[in-house]
C-alpha positions in Angstrom: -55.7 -74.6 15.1 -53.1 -72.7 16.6 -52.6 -69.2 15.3 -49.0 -67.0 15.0 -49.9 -63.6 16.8 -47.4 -60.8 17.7 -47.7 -57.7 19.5 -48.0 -55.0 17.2 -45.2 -52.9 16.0 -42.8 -56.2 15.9 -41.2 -58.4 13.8 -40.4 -62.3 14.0 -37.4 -63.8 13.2 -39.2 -65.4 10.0 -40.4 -61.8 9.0 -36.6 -61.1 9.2 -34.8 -61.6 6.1 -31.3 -61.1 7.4 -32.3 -64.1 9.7 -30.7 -62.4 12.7 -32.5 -61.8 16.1 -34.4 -58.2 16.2 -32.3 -57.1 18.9 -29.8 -57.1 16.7 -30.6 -55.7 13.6 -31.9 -52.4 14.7 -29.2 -50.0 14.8 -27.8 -47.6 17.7 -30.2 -45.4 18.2 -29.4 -41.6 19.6 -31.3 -42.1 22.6 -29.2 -44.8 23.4 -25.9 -43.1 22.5 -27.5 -40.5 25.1 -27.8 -41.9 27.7 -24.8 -43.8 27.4 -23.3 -40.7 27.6 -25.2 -39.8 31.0 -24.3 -42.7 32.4 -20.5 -42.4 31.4 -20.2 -38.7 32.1 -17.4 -39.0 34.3 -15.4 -40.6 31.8 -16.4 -38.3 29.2 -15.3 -35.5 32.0 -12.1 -36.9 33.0 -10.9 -37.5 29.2 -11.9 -33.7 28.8 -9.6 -32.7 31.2 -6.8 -34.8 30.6 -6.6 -33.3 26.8 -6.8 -29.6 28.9 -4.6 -30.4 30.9 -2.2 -31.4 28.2 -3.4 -28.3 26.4 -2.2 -26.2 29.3 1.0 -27.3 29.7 1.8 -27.0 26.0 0.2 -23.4 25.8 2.2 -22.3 28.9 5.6 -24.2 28.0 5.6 -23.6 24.6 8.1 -20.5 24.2 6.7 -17.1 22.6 7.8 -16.8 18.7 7.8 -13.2 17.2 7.6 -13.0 13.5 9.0 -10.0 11.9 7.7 -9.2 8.0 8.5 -6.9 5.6 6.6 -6.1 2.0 8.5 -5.0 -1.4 8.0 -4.9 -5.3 10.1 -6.5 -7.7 10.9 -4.8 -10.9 13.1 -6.3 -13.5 14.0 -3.1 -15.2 12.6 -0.8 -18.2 13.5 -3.4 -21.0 14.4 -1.3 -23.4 17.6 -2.8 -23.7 16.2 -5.7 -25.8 14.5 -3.3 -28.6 18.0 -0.7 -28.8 20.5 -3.8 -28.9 19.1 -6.5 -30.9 18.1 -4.2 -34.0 19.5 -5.9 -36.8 19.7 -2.5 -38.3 21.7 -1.2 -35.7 23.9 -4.1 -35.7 24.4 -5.4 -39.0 26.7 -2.7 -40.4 28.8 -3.6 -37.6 29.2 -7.5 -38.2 27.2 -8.5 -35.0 24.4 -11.1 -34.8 23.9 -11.3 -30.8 19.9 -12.1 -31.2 17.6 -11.6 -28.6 18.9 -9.4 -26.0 17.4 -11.1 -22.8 18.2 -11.1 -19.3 17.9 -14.2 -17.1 16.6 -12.6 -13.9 12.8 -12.0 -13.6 10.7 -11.5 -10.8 9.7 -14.9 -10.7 13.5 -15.8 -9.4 13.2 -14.0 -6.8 11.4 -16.4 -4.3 14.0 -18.9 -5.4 16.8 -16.8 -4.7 16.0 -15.6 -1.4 15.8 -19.3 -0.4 18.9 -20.6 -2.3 22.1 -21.7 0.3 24.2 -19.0 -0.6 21.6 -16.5 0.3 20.9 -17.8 3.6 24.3 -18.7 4.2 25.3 -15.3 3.6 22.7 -14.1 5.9 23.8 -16.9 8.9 27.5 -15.3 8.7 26.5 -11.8 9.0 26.7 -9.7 12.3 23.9 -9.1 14.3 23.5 -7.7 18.1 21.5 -9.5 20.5 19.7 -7.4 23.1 19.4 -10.4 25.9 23.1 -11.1 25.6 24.4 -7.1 24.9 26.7 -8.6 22.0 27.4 -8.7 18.6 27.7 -12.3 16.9 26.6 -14.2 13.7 24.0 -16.6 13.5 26.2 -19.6 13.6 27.9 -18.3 17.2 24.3 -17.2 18.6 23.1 -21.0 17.7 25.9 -22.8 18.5 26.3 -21.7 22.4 26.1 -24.6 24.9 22.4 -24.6 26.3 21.7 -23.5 29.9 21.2 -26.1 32.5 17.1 -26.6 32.3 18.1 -27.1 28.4 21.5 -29.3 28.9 19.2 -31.7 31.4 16.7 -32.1 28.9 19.1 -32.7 26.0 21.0 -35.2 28.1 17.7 -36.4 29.5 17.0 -37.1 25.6 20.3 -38.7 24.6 19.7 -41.7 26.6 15.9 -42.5 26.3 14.2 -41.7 22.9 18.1 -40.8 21.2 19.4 -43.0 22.5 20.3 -45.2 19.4 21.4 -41.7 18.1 24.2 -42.1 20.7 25.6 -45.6 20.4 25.7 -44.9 16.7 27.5 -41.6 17.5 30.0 -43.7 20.0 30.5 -46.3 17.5 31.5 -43.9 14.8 33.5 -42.0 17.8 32.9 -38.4 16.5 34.9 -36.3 18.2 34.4 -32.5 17.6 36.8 -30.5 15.5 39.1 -28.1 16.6 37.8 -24.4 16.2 40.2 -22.7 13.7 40.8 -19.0 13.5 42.3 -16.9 10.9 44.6 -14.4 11.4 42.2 -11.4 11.8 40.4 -13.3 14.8 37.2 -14.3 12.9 36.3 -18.2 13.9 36.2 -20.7 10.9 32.7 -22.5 11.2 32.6 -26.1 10.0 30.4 -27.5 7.3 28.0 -29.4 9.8 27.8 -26.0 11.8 26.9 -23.8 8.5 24.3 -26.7 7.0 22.4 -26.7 10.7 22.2 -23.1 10.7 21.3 -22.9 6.5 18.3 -25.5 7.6 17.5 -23.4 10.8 16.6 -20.3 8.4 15.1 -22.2 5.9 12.2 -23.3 8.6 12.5 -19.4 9.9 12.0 -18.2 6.3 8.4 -17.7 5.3 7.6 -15.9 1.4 3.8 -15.3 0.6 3.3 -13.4 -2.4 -0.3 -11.6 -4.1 -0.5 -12.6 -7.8 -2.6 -9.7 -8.1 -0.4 -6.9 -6.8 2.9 -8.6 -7.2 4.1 -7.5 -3.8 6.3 -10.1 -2.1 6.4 -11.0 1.8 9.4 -11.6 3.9 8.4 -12.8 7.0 11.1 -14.7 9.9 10.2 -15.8 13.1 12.6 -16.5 15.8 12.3 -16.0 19.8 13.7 -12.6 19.9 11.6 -10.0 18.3 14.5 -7.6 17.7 16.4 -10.4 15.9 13.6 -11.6 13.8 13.9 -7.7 12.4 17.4 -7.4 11.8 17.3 -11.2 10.0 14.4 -9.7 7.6 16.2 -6.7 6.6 19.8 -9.1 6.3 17.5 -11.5 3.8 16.8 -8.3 1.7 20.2 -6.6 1.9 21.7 -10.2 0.6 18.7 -10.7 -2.1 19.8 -7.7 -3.5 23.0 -8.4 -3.6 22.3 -11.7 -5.6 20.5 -10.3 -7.5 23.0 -8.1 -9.3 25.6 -10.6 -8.9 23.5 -13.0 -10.9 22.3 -10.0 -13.5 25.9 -8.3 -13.8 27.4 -11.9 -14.3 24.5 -12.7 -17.1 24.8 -9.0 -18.6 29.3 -9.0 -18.7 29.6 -11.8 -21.5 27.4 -9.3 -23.8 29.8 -6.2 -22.3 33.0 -8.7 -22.8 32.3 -8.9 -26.7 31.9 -5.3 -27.6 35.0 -4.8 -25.7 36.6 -7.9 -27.3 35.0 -6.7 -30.9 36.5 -2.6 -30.2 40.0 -3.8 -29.4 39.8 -6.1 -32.7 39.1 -3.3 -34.3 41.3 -0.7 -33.0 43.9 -3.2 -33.9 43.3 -3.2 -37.1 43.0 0.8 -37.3 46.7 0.7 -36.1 48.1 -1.7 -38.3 46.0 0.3 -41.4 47.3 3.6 -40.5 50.9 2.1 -40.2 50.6 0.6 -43.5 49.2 4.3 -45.4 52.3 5.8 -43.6 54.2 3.6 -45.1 53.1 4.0 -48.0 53.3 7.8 -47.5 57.0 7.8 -46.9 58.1 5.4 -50.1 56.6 7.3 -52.2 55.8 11.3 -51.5 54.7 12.2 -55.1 53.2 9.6 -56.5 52.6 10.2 -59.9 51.5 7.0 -61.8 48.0 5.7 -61.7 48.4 2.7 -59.9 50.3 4.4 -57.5 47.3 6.9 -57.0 44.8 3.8 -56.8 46.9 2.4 -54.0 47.1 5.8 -52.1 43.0 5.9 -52.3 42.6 2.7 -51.1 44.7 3.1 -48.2 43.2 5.7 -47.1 39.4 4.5 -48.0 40.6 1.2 -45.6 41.6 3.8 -42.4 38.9 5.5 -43.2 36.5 2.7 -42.2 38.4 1.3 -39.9 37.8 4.8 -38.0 34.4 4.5 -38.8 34.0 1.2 -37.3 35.7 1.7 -34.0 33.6 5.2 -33.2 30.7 3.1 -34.0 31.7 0.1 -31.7 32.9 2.6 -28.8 29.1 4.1 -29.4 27.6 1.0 -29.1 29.6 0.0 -26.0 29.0 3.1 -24.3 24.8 2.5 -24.8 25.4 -1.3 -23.6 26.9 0.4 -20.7 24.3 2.6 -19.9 21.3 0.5 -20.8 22.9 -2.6 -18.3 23.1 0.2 -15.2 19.1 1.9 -16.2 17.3 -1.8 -16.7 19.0 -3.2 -13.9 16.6 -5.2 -11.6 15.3 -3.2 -8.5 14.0 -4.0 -5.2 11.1 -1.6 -3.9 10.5 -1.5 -0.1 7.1 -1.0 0.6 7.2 -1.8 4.1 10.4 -2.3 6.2 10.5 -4.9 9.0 10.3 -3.7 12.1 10.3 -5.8 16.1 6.6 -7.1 16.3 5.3 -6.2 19.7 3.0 -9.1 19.9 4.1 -12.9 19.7 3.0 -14.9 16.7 2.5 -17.9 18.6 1.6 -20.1 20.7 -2.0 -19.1 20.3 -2.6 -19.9 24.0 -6.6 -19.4 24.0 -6.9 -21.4 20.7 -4.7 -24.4 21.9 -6.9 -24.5 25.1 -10.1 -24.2 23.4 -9.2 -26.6 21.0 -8.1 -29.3 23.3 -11.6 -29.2 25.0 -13.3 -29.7 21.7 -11.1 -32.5 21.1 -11.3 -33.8 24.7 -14.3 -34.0 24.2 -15.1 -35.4 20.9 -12.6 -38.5 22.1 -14.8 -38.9 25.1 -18.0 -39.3 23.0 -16.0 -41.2 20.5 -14.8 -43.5 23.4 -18.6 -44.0 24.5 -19.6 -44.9 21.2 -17.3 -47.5 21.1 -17.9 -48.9 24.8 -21.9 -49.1 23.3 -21.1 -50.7 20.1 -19.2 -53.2 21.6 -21.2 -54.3 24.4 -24.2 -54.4 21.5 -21.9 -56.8 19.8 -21.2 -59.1 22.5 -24.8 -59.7 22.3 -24.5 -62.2 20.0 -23.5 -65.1 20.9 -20.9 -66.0 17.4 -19.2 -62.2 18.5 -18.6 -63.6 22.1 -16.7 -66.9 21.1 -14.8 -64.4 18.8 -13.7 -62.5 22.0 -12.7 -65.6 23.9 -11.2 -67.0 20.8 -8.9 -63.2 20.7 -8.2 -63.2 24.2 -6.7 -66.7 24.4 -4.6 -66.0 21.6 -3.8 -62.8 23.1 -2.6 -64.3 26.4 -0.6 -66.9 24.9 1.3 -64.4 23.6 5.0 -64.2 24.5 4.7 -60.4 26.4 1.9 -60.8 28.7 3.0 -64.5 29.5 6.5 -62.5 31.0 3.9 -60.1 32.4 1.8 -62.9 34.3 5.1 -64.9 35.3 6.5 -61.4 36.9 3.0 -60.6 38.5 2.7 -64.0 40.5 6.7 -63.4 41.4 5.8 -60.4 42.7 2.7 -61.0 45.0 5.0 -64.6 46.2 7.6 -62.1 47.8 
């Protein structure tokens, strides 16, 4: 009588219900991933400093970008020009049924308009003086120099390996560059392609934060030149505000070009009125009959509200007038930009710290791997799997070329 006895602690493979070997169905265990890790420390090491090294030279190559902010407040006005113009009572004795007097510019444009073409376009064709160079140029000029030599290597270095289909499309299309036109005062007329590059250049420069709390809206640019990264902040708020009343005085003159339309209407007819009592006046000095009388009062009841009328429309004018220029939208400055003394970025410590965490983490990572698989090759259904992949593998039509050029190479 034979009996089944095991060490204590263990399992046999018919206690096993996945019916796989014990060694295999117990899981990596820490210890194990530990002293993988020992054992492998120099790979762990060496992929450590490979992602510091790669840190370093990004930190140290990277250039230094300055970003220049400024804070303001945006007001659309008192408002009051709604509640004084759209009173029916003020309005109906007058013939005019405008509705709701609204304006189309709130606050909430403001954001949009700041980043809308003609804002930054306007901003990329305005003058500004660059300290390194000692001259005064727009943004399309400044960005459109030829690059240095270091810079004109590495963009022709570029054209031919990872551009290179860039080029032979560009050959095949055989761009060739347009001639630079002036005008007649000497200013250079810039191309559409130049103006769109320099439109999308400010659009990445141009960063807007604003606290829904406070309402206070943040201008911030970043460029490589801190003095220029101020004087672009301050041209995006000189040019907002100018939009801005563009777009309000265009919205508010259809509303102005009525009571001017309606007043010359009426003085019109004041003229042709008091022509026709003159007349009247002259055929007939002394009237004496009744329905002469009759016509005399109503000629002169007709001039009389005609009068009436026009001082009432030239009132009402006037207070469009002044309402338009007192609700107008303004622009507080809160803070004004100014050339940050400190560059924004690279963060040089954090890109060096964080390229030793993930050094790191891909060394462990890589560890875990190297255990996981050599616990799979265990079994021996995983190992004809890895034959069966790497004889498909080499069969393949790029290392074949590979193995013929290795055994041409160790014949010569």
């Amino acid at each position: 009588m034979s009996t089944n006895v095991t060490e204590p602690g263990r399992r046999t493979e018919e206690e096993n219900k996945l019916g796989i070997p014990q060694e295999m169905d117990r899981g990596i265990s820490f210890l194990k991933i530990a002293l993988g890790l020992v054992h492998h420390r120099q790979v762990v090491l060496a992929t450590i400093g490979v992602f510091v090294v790669l840190g370093l030279l990004k930190a140290l190559l990277s250039p230094s970008l300055y970003t220049a902010t400024a804070r303001m407040v945006r007001e659309s006005g008192s408002g009051d020009a709604s509640r004084s113009l759209s009173s029916p009572a003020d309005l109906r004795g007058l013939g005019i049924n405008l509705g709701g007097y609204t304006v189309g510019i709130t606050p909430d444009t403001y954001p949009d308009i700041l980043r809308s073409r003609e804002v930054r376009l306007a901003v990329a064709k305005s003058p500004f003086y660059i300290e390194d160079l000692d001259i005064t140029m727009n943004l399309i000029e400044y960005y459109s120099r030829p690059p240095g030599p270091f810079r004109g290597f590495l963009l022709g270095l570029k054209k031919v390996t990872i551009g290179l289909p860039k080029t032979l499309v560009g050959l095949i299309e055989n761009k060739s560059p347009g001639k630079v036109v002036v005008t007649g005062s000497g200013e250079r007329v810039f191309s559409t392609r130049e103006e769109e590059m320099i439109v999308r250049l400010l659009a990445g420069q141009l960063s807007i934060d604003i606290d829904l709390m406070s309402g206070v809206m943040s201008i911030s640019i970043t460029t490589k030149d801190p003095q220029l990264s101020a004087q672009i902040t301050q041209s995006f708020i000189d040019h907002l505000t100018i939009r801005v009343q563009d777009i309000y005085t265009y919205s508010s003159e259809e509303k102005l070009t009525f009571f001017r339309n309606r007043l010359n209407e009426a003085l019109h007819e004041l003229e042709q009125s008091e022509t026709t009592l003159a007349g009247f006046i002259d055929r007939n000095w002394d009237p004496q009959t009744a329905k002469l009388q009759i016509e005399l009062e109503r000629l002169r009841r007709q001039v009389t509200f005609k009068t009436e009328l026009c001082s009432d429309l030239q009132t009402q004018l006037t207070q469009v007038e002044l309402e338009l220029k007192r609700s107008q939208p303004v622009i507080t400055i809160l803070q004004a930009p100014f050339p940050p003394m400190l560059p924004s970025s690279p963060k040089r410590k954090r890109i060096v710290i964080l390229s030793l965490i993930l050094g790191g983490l891909a060394g462990i990572v890589a560890i875990v791997i190297k255990i996981a698989f050599e616990k799979q090759m265990a079994n021996d259904v995983s190992r004809a799997e890895w034959f069966e992949i790497k004889k498909i593998v080499s069969q393949s039509p790029p290392v074949r070329w590979m193995r013929r050029f290795r055994i041409k190479s160790d014949a010569k």
